[in-house]
C-alpha positions as CSV (number, residue, x, y, z in Angstrom):
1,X,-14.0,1.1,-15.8
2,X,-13.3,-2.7,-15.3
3,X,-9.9,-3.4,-15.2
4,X,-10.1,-5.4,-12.8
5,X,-13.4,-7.3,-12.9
6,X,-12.9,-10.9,-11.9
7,X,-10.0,-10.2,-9.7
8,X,-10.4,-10.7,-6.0
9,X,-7.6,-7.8,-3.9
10,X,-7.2,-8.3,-0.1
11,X,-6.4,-4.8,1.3
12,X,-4.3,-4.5,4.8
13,X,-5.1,-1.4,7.1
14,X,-8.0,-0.7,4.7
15,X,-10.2,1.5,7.9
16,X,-8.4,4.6,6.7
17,X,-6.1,6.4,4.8
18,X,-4.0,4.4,2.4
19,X,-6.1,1.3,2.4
20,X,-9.3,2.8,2.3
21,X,-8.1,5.0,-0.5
22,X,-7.1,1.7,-2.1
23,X,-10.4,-0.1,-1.5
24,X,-12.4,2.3,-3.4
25,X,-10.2,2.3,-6.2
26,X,-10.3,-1.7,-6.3
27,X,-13.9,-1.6,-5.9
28,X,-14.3,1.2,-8.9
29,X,-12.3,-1.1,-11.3
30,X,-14.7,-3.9,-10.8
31,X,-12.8,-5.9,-8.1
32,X,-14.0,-8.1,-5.2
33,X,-12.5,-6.4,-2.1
34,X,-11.5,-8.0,1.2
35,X,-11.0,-5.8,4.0
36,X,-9.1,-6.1,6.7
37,X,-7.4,-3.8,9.7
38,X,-5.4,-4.2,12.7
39,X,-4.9,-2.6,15.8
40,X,-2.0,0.0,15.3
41,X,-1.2,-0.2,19.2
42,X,-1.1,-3.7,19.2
43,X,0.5,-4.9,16.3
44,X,1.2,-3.1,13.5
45,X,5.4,-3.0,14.4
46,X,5.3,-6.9,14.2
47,X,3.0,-7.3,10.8
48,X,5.3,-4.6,9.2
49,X,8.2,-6.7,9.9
50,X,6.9,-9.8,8.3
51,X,5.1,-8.2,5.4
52,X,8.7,-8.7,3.5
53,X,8.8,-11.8,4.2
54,X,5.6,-13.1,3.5
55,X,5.1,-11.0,0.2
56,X,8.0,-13.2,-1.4
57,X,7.0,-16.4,0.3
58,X,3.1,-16.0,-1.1
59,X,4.4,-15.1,-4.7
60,X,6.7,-18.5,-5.0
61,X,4.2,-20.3,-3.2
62,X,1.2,-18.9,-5.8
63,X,3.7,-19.0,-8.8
64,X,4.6,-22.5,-8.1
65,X,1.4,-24.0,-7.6
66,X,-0.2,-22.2,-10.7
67,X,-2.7,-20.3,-8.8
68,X,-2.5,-17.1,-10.8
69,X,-2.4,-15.2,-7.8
70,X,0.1,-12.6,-7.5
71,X,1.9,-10.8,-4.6
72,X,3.2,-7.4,-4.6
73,X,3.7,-4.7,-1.1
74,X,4.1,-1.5,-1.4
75,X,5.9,1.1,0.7
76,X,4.4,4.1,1.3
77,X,6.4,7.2,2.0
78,X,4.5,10.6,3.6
79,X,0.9,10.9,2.3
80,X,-1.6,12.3,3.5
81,X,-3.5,10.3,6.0
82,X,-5.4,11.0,9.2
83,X,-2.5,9.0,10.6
84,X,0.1,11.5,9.5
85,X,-2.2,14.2,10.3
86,X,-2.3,12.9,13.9
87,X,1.6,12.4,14.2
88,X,2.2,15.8,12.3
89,X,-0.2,17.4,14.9
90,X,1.8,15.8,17.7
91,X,5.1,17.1,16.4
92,X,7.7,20.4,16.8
93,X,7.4,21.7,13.1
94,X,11.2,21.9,13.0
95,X,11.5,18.4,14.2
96,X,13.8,15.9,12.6
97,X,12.6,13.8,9.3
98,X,10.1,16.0,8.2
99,X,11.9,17.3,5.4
100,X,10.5,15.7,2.8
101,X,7.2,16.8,4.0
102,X,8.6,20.8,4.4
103,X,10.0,20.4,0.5
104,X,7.9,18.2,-1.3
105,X,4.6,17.8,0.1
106,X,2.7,14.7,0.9
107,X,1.4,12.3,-1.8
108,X,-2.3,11.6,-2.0
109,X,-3.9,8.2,-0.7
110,X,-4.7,8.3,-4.4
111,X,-1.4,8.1,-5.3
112,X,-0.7,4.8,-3.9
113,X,-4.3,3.5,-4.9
114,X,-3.3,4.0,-8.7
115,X,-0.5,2.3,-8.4
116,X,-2.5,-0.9,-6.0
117,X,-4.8,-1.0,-9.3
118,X,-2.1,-1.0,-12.0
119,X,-0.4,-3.5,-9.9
120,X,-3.7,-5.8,-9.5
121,X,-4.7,-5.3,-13.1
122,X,-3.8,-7.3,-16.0
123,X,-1.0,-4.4,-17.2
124,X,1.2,-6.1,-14.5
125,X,0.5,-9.6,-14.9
126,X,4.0,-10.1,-14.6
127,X,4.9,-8.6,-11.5
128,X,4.8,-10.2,-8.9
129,X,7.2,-10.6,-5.6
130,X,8.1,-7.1,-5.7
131,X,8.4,-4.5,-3.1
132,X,7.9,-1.2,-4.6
133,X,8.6,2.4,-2.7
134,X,6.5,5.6,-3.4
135,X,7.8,8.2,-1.6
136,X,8.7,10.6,-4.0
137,X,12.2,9.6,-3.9
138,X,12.9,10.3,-0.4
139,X,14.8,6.9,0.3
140,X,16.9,7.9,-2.2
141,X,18.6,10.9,-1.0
């Protein structure tokens, strides 16, 4: 599998979970992967905030300069993760919000990492400054 040869994919929070799951799947389809983590005590609030932001900001800024670089975040609902393990863990099991956990399940990091390589590949080459949920419809109840 190539899909992505050539391609270069910066992955946020790629030590575990989500991003690591995404990281192999980049790597698999042929692509050049840069990793990079922060700490959660110390910063992850204030990067989420700006991710918005910046996704938007990048894709203009890459679409108007030609680069061929495009920008896409996605928003992860429950999945399971040793960071949800640990917060699960930490919980009441009848404890507000996790009803989407108690009647659908979690996804899979591997769920998300499909859609990081579809969205990286050339099958998307047109999407780009898009923030796309995957929660299994949970924000829309």
């Amino acid at each position: 599998m190539n899909r992505l040869q050539g391609k270069v994919a910066i992955v946020t929070g790629a030590a575990s979970g989500l991003g690591a799951a995404d990281a192999r799947l980049l790597a698999a389809e042929g692509a050049r992967v840069v990793l990079t983590d922060i700490n959660a005590e110390q910063g992850e609030a204030v990067a989420k905030g700006a991710i918005l932001a910046m996704t938007r900001s990048i894709a203009v800024h890459c679409q108007e300069q030609g680069y061929g670089i495009r920008c896409n975040v996605i928003l992860p609902g429950a999945h399971d993760t040793p960071m949800t393990a640990a917060a699960l863990a930490s919980l009441d099991d009848a404890a507000a919000g996790l009803e989407q956990i108690h009647n659908h399940g979690q996804g899979k990091p591997e769920d998300v990492g499909n859609l990081v390589v579809f969205l990286a590949s050339d099958e998307s080459r047109h999407i780009t400054g898009i923030s796309v949920v995957i929660d299994n419809g949970e924000t829309i109840r």
